[in-house]
C-alpha positions as CSV (number, residue, x, y, z in Angstrom):
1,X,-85.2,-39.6,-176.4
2,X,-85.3,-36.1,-174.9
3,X,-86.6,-34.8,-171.7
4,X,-88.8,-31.9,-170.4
5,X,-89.2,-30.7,-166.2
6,X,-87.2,-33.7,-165.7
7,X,-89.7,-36.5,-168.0
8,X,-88.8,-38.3,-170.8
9,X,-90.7,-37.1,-174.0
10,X,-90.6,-38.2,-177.8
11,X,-90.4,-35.7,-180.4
12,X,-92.0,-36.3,-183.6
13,X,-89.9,-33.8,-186.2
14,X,-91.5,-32.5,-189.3
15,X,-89.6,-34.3,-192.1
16,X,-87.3,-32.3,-194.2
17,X,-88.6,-31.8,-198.0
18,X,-86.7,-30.2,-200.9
19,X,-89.7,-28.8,-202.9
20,X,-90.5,-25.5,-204.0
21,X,-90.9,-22.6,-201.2
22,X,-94.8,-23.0,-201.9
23,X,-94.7,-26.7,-201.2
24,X,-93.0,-26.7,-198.5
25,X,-95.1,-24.1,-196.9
26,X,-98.0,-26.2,-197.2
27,X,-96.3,-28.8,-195.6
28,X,-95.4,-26.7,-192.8
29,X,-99.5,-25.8,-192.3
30,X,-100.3,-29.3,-192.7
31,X,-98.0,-29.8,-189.7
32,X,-99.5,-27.2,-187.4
33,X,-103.0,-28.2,-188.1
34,X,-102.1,-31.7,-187.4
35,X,-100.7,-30.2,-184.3
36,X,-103.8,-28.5,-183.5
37,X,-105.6,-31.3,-184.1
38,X,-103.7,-33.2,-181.9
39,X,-103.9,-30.7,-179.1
40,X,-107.4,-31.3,-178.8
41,X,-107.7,-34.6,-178.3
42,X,-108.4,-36.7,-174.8
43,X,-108.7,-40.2,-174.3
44,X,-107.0,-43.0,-172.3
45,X,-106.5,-44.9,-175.4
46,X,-104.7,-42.6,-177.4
47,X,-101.0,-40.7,-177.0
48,X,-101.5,-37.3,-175.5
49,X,-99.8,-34.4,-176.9
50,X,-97.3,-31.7,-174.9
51,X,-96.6,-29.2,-176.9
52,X,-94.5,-28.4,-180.2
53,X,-91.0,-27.9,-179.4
54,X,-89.1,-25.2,-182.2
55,X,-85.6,-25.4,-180.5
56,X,-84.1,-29.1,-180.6
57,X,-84.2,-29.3,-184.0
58,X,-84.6,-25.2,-185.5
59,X,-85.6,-24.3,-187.6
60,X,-87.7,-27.5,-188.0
61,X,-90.9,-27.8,-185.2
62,X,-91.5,-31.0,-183.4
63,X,-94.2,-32.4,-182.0
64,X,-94.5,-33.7,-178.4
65,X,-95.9,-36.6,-176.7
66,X,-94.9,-38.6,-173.6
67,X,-91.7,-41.1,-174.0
68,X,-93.6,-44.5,-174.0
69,X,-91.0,-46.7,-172.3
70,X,-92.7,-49.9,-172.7
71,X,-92.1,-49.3,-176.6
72,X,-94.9,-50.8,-179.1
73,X,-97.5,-53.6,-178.5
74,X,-95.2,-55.3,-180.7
75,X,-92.0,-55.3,-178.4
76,X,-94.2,-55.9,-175.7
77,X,-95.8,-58.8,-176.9
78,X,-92.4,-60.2,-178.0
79,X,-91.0,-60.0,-174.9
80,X,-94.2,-61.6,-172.4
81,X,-95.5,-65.2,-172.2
82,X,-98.3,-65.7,-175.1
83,X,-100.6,-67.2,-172.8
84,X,-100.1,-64.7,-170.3
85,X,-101.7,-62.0,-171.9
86,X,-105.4,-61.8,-173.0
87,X,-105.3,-60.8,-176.6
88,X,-108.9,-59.8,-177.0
89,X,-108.5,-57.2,-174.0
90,X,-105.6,-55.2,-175.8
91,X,-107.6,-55.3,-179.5
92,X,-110.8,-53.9,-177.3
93,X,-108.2,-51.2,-176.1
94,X,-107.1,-50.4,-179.9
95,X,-110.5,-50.5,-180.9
96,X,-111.7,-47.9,-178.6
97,X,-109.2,-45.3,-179.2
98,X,-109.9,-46.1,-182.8
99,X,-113.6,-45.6,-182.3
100,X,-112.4,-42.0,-180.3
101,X,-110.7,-41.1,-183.6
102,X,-113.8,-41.6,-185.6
103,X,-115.9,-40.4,-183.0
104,X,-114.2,-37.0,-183.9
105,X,-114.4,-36.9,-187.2
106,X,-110.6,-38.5,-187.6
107,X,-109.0,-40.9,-189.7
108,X,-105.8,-42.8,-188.0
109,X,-104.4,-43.4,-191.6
110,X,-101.3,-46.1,-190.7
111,X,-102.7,-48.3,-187.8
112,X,-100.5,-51.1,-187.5
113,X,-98.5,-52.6,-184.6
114,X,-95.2,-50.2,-184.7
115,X,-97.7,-47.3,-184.4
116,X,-99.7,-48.7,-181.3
117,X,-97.6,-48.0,-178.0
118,X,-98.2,-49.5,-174.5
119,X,-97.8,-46.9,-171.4
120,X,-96.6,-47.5,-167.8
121,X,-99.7,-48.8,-166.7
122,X,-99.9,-51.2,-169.1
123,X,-102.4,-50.3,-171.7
124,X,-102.6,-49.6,-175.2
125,X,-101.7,-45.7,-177.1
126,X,-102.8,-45.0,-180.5
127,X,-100.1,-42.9,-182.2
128,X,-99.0,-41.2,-185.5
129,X,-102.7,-41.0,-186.5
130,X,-102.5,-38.3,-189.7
131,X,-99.3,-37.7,-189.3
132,X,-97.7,-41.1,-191.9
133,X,-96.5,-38.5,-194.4
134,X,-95.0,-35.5,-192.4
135,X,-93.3,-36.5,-189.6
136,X,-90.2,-38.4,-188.2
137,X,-90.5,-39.7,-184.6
138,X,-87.5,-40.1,-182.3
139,X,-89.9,-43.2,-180.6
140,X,-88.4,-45.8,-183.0
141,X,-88.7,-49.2,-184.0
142,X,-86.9,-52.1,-185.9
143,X,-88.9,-51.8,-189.2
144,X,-91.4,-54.7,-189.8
145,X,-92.5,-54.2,-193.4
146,X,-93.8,-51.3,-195.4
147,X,-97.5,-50.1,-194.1
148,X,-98.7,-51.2,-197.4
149,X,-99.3,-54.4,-195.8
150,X,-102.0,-52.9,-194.2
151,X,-103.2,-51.1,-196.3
152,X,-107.3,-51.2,-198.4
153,X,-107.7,-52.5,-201.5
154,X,-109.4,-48.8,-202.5
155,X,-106.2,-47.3,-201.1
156,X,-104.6,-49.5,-203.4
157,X,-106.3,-49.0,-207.0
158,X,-109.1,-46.0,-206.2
159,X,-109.7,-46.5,-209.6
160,X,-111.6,-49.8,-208.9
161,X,-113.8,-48.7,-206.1
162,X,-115.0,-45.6,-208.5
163,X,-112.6,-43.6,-206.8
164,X,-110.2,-40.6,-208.7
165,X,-107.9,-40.1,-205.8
166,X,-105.9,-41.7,-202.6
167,X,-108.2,-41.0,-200.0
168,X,-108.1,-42.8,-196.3
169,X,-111.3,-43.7,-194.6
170,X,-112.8,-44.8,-191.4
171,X,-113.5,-47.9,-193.5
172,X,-110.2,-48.1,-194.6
173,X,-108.9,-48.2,-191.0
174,X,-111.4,-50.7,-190.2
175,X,-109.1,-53.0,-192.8
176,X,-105.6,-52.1,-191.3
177,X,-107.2,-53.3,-188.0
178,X,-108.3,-56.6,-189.1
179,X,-104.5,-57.0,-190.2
180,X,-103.7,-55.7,-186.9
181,X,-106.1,-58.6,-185.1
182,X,-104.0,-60.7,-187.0
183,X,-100.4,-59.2,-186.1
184,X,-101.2,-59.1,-182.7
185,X,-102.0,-63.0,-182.6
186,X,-99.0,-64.0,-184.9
187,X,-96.5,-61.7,-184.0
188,X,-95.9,-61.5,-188.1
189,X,-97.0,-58.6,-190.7
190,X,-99.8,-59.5,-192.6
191,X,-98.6,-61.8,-196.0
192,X,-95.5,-62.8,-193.5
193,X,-94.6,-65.3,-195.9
194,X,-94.5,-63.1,-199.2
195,X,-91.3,-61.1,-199.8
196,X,-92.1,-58.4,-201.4
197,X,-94.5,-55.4,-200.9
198,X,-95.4,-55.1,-204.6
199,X,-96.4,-58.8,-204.4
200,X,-98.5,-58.2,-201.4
201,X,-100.7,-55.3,-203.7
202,X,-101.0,-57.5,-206.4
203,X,-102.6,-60.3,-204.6
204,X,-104.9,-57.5,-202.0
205,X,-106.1,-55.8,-205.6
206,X,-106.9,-59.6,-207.0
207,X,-109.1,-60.3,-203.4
208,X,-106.2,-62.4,-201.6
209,X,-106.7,-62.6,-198.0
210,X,-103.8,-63.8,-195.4
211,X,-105.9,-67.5,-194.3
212,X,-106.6,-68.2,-190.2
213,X,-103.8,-69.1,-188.5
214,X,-102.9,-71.9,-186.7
215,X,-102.1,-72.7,-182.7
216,X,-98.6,-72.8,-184.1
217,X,-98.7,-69.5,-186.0
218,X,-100.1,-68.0,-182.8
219,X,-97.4,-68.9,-180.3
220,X,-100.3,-71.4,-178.5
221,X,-102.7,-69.3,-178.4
222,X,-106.1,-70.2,-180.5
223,X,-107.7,-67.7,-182.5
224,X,-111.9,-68.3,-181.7
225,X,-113.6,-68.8,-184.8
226,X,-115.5,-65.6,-184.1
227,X,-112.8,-63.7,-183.9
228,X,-111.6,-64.7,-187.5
229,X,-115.4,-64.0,-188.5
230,X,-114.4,-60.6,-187.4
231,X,-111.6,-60.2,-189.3
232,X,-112.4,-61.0,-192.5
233,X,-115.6,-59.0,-192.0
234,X,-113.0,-56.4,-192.1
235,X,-110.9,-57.3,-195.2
236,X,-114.3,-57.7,-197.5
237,X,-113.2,-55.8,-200.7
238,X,-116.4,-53.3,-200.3
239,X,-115.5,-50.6,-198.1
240,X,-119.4,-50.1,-197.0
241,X,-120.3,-53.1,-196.2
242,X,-117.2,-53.5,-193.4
243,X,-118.4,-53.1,-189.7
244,X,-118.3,-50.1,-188.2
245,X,-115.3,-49.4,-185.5
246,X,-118.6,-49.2,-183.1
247,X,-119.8,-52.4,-184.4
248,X,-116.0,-54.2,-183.8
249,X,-115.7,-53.0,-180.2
250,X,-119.0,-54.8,-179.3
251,X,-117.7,-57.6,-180.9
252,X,-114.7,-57.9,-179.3
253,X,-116.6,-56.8,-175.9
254,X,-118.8,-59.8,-176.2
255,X,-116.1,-62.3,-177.3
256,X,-114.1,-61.4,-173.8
257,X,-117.2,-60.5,-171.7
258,X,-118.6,-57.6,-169.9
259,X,-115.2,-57.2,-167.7
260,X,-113.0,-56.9,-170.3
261,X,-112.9,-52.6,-170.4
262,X,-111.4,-52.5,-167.0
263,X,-108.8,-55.5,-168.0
264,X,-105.4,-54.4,-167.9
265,X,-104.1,-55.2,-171.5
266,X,-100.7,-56.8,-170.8
């Protein structure tokens, strides 16, 4: 953690690559337009940026955003009563930051739990949106399984879904948040009880799904049976014919009624 005029900020450092002088040039203007990116964003739901700092750690830049002392929904969720804290409200809060993103012509890329951090006043902050590949962040967290957990099937094998290259979507996020919806009620990665990454792509390429948890698997806490419709309405293997990030905030807006925006999250 670092500070600025007397705040607490987190820096998010462009990692350090060993390719050739040309590659890691590009790199370097893949960072700034990230950056730029970044600059111009505005909305409740999603970590604002500061400024790029070239000093702390010369002669790479850093990125930075406001220290988020309440850490990730994850930690926060560990550490609160389960029935305490309306679940629904917070994956409302994730989806409309989500739906900001897309709203603007952005991909988040890597939404999962350790990625989603809470802010003083309680509520949700997407972070680290296009940013998976390039960047180190001094807001860390114990490591809860490689991303590929959440990741598309097309992200997977492209191949399959007539695809040539590694490309993330809208659609594709609408996936990772399904396996968020389901993080967020089990407090587990998605395929908790596979050991291995590599085992978890196999069974997403053959059209495995994680299976609707239980009471138990949710800490007390039922999971409504439209709420699982949701879900897998967001694992189905075609990326076109998943909901829309629009389409999952009305959802989840009618699941927790018409109060639910002004909710405080936790």
């Amino acid at each position: 953690m670092a500070s600025y005029s007397g705040k607490a900020i987190a820096l998010k450092r462009l990692r350090v690559f060993h390719g050739t002088a040309e590659e890691r040039i590009k790199i370097r203007k893949k960072f700034c337009k990230e950056a730029l990116i970044w600059q111009q964003l505005r909305h409740r739901f999603v970590l604002p940026f500061l400024g790029i700092d070239v000093v702390t750690f010369a002669p790479l830049m850093c990125m930075v955003s406001p220290w988020m002392s309440n850490g990730t929904i994850i930690q926060c969720l560990e550490r609160t009563d389960p029935l305490d804290v309306n679940l629904d409200a917070i994956l409302l809060e994730i989806a409309e930051g989500l739906a900001y993103l897309h709203d603007s012509g952005l991909v988040h890329g890597d939404l999962r739990g350790v990625n989603i951090l809470v802010d003083d006043n309680w509520h949700v902050q997407l972070s680290d949106f296009g940013l998976t590949d390039i960047i180190e962040s001094t807001q860390r967290s114990s490591s809860r399984g490689g991303s590929v957990r959440w990741m598309a099937p097309e992200l997977i094998n492209p191949r399959a879904f007539l695809d040539e290259v590694f490309r993330r979507t809208t659609a594709s996020d609408i996936y990772s948040f399904g396996c968020v919806c389901l993080e967020l009620y089990t407090l587990q990665i998605p395929f908790s009880y596979i050991a291995h990454d590599t085992t978890v792509l196999l069974e997403v390429i053959n059209g495995v799904r994680p299976s609707i948890p239980s009471v138990h698997d949710c800490h007390g806490r039922s999971m409504s049976p439209e709420m699982w419709d949701l879900i897998t309405g967001c694992w189905v293997d075609e990326p076109g014919k998943r909901p829309t990030i629009q389409e999952v905030a009305l959802i989840v807006q009618r699941l927790i009624g018409d109060t639910a925006a002004t909710t405080t999250g936790i």
